[in-house]
PyMOL Python script that loads the backbone (N, CA, C, O; Angstrom):
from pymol import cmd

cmd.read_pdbstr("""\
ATOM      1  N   UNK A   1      11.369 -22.069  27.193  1.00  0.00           N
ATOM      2  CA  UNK A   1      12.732 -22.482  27.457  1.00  0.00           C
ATOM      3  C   UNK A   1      12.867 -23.994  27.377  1.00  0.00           C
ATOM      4  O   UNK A   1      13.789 -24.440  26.695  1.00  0.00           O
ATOM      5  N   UNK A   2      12.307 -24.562  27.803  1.00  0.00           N
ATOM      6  CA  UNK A   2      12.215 -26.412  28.152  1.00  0.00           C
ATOM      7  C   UNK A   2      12.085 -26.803  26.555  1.00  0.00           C
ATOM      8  O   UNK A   2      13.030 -27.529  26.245  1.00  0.00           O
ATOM      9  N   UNK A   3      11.077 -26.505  25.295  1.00  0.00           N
ATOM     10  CA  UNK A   3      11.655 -26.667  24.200  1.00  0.00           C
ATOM     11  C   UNK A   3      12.911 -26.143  23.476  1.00  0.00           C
ATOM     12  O   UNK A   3      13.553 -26.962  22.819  1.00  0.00           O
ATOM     13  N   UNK A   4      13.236 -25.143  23.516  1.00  0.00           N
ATOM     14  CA  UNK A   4      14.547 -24.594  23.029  1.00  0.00           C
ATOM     15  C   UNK A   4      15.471 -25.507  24.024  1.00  0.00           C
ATOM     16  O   UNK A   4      16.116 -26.290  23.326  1.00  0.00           O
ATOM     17  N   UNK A   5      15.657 -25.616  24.929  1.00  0.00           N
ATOM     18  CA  UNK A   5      16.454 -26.572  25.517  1.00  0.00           C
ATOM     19  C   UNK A   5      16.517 -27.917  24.914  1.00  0.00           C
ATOM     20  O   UNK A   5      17.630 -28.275  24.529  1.00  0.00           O
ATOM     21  N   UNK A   6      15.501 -28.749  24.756  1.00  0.00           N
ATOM     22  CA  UNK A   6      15.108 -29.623  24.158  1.00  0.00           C
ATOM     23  C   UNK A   6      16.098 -29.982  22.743  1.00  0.00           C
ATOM     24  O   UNK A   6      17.037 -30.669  22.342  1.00  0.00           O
ATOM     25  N   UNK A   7      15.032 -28.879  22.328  1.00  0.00           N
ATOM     26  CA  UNK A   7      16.114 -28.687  20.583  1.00  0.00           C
ATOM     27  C   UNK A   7      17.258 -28.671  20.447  1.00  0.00           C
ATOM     28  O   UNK A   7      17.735 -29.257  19.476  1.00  0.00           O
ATOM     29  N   UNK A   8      18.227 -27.892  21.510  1.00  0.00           N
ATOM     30  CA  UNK A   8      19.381 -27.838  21.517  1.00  0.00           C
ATOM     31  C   UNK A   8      20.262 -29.251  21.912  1.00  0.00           C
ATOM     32  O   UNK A   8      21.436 -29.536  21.677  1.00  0.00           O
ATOM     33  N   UNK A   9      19.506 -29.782  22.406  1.00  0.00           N
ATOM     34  CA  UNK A   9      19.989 -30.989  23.214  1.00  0.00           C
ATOM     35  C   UNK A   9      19.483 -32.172  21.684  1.00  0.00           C
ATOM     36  O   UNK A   9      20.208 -32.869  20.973  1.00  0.00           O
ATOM     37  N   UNK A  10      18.816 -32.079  21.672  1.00  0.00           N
ATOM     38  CA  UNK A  10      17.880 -32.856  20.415  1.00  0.00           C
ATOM     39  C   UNK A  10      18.933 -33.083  18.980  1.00  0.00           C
ATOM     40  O   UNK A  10      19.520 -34.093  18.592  1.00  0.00           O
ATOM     41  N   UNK A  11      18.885 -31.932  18.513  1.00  0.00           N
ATOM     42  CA  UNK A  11      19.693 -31.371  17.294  1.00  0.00           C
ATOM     43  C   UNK A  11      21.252 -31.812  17.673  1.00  0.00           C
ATOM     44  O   UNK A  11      21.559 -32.933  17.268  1.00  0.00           O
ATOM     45  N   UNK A  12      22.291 -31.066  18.408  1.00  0.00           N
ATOM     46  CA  UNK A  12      23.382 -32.076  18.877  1.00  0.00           C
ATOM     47  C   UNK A  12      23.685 -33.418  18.603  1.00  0.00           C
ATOM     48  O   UNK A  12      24.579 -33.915  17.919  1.00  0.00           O
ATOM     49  N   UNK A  13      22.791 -33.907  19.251  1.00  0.00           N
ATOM     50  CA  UNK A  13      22.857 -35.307  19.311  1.00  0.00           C
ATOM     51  C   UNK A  13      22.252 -36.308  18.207  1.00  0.00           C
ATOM     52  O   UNK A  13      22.446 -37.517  18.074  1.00  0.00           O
ATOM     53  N   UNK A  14      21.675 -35.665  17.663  1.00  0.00           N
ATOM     54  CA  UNK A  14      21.079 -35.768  16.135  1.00  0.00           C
ATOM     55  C   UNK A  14      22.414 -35.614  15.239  1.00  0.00           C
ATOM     56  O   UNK A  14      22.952 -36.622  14.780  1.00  0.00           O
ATOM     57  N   UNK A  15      22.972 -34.220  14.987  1.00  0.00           N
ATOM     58  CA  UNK A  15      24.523 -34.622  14.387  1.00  0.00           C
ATOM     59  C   UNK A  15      25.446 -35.735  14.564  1.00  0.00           C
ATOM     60  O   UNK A  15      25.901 -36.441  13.664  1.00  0.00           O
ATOM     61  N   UNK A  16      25.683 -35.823  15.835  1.00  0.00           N
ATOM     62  CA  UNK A  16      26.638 -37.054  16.416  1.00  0.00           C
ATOM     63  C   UNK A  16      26.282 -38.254  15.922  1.00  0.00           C
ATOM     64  O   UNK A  16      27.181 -38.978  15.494  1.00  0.00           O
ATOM     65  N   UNK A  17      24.468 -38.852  15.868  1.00  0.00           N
ATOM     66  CA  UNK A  17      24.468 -39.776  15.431  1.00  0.00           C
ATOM     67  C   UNK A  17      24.442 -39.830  13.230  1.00  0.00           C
ATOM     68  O   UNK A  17      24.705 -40.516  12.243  1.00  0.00           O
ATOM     69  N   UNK A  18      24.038 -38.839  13.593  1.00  0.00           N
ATOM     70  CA  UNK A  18      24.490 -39.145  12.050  1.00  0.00           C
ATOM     71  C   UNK A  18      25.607 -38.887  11.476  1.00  0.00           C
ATOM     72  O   UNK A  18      25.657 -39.067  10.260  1.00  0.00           O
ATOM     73  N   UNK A  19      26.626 -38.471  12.078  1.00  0.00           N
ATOM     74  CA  UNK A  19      28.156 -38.669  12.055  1.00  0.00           C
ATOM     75  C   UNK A  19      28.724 -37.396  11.456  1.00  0.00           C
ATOM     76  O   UNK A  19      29.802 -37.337  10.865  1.00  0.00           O
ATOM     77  N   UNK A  20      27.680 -36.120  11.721  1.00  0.00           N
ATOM     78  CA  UNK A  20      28.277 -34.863  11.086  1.00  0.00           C
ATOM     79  C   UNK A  20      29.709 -34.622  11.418  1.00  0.00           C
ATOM     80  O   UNK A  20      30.598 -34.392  10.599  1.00  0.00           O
ATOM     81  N   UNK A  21      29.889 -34.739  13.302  1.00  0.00           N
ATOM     82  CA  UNK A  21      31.189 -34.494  13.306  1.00  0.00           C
ATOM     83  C   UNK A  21      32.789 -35.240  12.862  1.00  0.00           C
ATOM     84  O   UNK A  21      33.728 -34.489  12.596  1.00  0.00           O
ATOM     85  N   UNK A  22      32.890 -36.118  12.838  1.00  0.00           N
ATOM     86  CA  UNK A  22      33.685 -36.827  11.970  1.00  0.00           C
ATOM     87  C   UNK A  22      34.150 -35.973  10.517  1.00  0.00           C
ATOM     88  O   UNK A  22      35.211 -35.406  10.259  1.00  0.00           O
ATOM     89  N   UNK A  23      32.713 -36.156   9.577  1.00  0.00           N
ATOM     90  CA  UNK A  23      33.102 -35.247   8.641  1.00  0.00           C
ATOM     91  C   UNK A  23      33.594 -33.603   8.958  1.00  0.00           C
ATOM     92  O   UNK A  23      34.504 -33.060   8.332  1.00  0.00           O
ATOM     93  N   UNK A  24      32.970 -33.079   9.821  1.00  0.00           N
ATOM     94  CA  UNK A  24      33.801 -31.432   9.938  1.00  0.00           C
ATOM     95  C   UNK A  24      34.952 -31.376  10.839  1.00  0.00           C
ATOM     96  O   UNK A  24      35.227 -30.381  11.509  1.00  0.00           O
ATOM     97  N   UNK A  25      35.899 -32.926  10.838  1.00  0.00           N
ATOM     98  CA  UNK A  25      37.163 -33.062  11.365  1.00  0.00           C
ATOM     99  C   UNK A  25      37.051 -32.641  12.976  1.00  0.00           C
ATOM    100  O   UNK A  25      37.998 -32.112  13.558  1.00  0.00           O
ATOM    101  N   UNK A  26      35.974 -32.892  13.526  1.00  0.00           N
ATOM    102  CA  UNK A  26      36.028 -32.502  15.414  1.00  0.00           C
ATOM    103  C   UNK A  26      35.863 -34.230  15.113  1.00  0.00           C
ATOM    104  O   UNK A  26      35.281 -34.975  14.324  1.00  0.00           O
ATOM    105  N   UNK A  27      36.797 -34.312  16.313  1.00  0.00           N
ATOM    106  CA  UNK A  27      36.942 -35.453  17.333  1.00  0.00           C
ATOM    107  C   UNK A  27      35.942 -35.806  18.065  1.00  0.00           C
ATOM    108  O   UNK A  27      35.125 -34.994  18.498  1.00  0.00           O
ATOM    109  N   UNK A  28      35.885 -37.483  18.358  1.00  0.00           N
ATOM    110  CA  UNK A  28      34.897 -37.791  19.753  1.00  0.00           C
ATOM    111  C   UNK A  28      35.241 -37.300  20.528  1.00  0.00           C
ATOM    112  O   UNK A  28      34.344 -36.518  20.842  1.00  0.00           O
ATOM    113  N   UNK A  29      36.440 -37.131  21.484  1.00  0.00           N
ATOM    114  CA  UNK A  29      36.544 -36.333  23.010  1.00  0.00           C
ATOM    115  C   UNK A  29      35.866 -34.870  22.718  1.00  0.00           C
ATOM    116  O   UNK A  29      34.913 -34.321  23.271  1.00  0.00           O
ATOM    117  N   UNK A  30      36.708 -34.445  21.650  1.00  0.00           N
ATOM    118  CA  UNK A  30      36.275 -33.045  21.362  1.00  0.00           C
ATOM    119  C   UNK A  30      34.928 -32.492  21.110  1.00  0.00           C
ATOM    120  O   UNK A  30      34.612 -31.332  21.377  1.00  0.00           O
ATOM    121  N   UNK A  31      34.143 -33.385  20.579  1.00  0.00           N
ATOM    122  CA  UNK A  31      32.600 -33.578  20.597  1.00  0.00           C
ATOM    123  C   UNK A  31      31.695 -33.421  21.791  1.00  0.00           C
ATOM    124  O   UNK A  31      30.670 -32.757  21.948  1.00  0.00           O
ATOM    125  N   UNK A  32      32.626 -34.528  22.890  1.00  0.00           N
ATOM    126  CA  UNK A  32      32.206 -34.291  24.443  1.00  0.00           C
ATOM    127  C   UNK A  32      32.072 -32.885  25.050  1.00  0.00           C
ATOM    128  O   UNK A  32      31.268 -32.250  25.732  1.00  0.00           O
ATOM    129  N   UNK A  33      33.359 -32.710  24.408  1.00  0.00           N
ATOM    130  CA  UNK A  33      33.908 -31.142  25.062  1.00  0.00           C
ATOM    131  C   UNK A  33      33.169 -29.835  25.010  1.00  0.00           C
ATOM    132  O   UNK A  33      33.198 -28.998  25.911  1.00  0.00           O
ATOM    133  N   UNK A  34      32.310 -29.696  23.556  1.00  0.00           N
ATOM    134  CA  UNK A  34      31.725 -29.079  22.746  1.00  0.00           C
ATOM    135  C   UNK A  34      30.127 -29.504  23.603  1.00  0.00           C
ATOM    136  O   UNK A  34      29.473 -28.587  24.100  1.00  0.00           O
ATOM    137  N   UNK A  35      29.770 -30.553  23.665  1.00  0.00           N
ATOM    138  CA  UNK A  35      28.621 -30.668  24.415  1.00  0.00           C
ATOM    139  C   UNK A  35      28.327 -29.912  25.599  1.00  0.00           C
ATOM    140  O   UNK A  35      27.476 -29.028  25.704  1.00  0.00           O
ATOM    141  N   UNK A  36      29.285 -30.437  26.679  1.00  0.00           N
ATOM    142  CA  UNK A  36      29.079 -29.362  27.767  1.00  0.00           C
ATOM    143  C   UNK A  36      29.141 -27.806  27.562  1.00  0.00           C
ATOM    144  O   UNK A  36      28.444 -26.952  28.109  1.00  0.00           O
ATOM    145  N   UNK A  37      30.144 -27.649  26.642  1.00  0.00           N
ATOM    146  CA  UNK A  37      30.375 -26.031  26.593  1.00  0.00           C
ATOM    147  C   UNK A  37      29.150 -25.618  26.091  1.00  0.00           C
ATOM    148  O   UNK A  37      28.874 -24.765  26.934  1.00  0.00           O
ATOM    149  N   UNK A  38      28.037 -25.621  25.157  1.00  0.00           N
ATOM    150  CA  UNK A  38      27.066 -25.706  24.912  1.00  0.00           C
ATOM    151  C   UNK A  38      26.284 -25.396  25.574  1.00  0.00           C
ATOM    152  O   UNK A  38      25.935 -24.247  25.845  1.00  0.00           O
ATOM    153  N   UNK A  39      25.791 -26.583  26.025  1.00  0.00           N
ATOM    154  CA  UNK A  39      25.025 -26.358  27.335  1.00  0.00           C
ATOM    155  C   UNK A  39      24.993 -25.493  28.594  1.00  0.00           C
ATOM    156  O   UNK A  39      24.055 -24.979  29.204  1.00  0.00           O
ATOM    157  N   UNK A  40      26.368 -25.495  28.800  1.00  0.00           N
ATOM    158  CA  UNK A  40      26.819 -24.174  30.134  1.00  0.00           C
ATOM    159  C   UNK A  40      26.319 -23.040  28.917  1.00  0.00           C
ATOM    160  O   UNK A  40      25.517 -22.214  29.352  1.00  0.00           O
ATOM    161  N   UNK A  41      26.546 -22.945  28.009  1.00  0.00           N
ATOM    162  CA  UNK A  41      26.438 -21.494  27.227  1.00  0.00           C
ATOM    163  C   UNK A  41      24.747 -21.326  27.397  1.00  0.00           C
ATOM    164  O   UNK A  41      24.400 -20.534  28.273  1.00  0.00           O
ATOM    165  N   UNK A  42      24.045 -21.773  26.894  1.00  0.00           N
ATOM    166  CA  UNK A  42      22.574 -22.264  27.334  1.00  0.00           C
ATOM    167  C   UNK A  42      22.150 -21.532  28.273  1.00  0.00           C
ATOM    168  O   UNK A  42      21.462 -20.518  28.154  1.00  0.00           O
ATOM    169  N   UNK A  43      22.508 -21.973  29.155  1.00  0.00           N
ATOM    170  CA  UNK A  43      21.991 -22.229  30.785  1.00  0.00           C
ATOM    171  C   UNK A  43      22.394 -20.656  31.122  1.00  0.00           C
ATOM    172  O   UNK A  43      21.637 -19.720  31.379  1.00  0.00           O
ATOM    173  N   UNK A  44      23.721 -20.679  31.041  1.00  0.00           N
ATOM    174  CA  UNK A  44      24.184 -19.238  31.201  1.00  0.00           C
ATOM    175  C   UNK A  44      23.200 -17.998  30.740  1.00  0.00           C
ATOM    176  O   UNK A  44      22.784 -17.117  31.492  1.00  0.00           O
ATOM    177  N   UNK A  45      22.915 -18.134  29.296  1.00  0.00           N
ATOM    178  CA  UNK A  45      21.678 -17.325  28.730  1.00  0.00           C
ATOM    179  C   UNK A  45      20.798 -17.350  29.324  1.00  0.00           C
ATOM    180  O   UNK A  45      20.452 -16.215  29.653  1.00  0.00           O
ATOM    181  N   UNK A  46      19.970 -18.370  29.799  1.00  0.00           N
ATOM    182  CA  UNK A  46      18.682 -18.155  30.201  1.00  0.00           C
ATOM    183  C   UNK A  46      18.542 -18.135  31.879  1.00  0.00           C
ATOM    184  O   UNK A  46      17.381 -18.051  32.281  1.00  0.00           O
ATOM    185  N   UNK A  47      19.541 -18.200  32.847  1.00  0.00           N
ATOM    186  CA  UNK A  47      19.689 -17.961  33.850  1.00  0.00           C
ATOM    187  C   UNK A  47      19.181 -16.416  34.203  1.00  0.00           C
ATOM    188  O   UNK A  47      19.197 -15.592  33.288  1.00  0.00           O
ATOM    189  N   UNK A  48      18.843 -16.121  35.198  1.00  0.00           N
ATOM    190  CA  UNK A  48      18.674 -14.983  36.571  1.00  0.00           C
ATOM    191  C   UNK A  48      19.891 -14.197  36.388  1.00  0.00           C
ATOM    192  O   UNK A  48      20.985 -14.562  36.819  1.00  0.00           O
ATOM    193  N   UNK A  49      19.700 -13.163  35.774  1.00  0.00           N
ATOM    194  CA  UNK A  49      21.057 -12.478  36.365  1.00  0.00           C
ATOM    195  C   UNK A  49      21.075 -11.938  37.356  1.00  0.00           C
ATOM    196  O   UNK A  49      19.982 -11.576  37.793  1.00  0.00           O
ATOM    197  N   UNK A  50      22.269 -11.649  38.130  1.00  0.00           N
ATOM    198  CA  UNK A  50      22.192 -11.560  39.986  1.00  0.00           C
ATOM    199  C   UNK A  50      21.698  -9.950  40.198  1.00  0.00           C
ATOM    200  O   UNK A  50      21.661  -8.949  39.483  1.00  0.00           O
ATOM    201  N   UNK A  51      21.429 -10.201  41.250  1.00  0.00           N
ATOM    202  CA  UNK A  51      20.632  -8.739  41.723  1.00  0.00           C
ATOM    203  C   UNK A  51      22.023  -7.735  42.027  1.00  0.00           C
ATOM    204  O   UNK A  51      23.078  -8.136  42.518  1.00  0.00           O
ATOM    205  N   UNK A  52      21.718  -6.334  41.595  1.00  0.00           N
ATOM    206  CA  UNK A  52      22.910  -5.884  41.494  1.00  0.00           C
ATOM    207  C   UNK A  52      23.263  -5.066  43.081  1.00  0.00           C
ATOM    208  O   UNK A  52      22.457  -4.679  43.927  1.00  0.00           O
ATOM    209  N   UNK A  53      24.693  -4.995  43.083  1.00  0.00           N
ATOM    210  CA  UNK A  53      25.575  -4.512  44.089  1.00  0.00           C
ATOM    211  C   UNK A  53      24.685  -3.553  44.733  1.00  0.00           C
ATOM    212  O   UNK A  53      24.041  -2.718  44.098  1.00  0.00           O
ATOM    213  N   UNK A  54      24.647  -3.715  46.342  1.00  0.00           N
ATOM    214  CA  UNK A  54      23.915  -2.213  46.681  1.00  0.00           C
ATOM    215  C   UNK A  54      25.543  -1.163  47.011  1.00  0.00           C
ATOM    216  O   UNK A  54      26.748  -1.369  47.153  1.00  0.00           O
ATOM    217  N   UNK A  55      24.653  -0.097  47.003  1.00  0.00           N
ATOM    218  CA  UNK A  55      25.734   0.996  46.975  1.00  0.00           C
ATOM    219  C   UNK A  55      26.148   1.550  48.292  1.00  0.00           C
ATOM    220  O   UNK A  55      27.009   2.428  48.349  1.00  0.00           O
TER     221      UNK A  55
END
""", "prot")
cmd.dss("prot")
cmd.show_as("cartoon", "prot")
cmd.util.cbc("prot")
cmd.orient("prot")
């Protein structure tokens, strides 16, 4: 997980600096925006899912 995290975080920010988003018409704020959502998506995946309801 800590590399795939990595990468994901890595690669991102690797676009940004080489200015992918600009060219595929996303915005800097919108770039921001896209970062976090990302990441929550991430995290979300590789999280604990909760122990289920007792009956």
């Amino acid at each position: 997980m800590l590399i795939a995290g990595r990468a994901l975080v890595y690669g991102f920010a690797r676009m940004k600096i080489d200015g992918h988003f600009p060219r595929w018409g996303i915005a800097e704020a919108e770039a921001e925006r896209l970062a976090e959502a990302i990441l929550d998506l991430f995290i979300e995946g590789i999280a604990k899912p909760p122990p289920p309801a007792p009956e």
